[in-house]
C-alpha positions in Angstrom: 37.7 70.0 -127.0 36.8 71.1 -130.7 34.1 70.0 -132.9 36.7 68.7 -135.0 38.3 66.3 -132.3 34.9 65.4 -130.9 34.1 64.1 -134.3 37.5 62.3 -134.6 36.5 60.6 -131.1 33.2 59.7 -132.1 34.8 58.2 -135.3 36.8 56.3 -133.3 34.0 54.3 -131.4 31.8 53.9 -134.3 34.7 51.8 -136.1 35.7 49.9 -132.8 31.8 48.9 -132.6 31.1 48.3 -136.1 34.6 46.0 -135.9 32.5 44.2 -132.3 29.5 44.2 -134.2 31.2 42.3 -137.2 33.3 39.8 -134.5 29.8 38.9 -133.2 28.3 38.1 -136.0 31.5 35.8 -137.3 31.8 34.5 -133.8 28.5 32.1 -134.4 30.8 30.0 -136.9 34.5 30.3 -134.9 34.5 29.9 -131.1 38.1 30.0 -130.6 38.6 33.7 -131.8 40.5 36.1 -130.7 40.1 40.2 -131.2 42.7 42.1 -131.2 41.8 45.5 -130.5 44.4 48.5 -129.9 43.1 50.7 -127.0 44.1 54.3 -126.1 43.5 54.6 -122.7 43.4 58.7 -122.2 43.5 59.8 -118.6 41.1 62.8 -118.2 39.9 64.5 -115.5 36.0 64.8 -114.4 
């Protein structure tokens, strides 16, 4: 894996926390909420 795609990866989860961290904090005033997240699921091998 490149430094490049690493980067892109690590992209990746800082925008899928900062979009939790920002559901959290809207969550005190609406219970019912739903997130709608889309997921890529990659299969790799340890």
């Amino acid at each position: 894996m490149t430094t490049t795609e690493k980067i892109a990866n690590a992209k990746k989860r800082i925008d899928e926390l900062e979009r939790l961290i920002k559901y959290w904090n809207d969550s005190d005033n609406d219970e019912g909420k739903i997130l709608n997240f889309k997921m890529n699921i990659d299969k790799k091998v340890a």
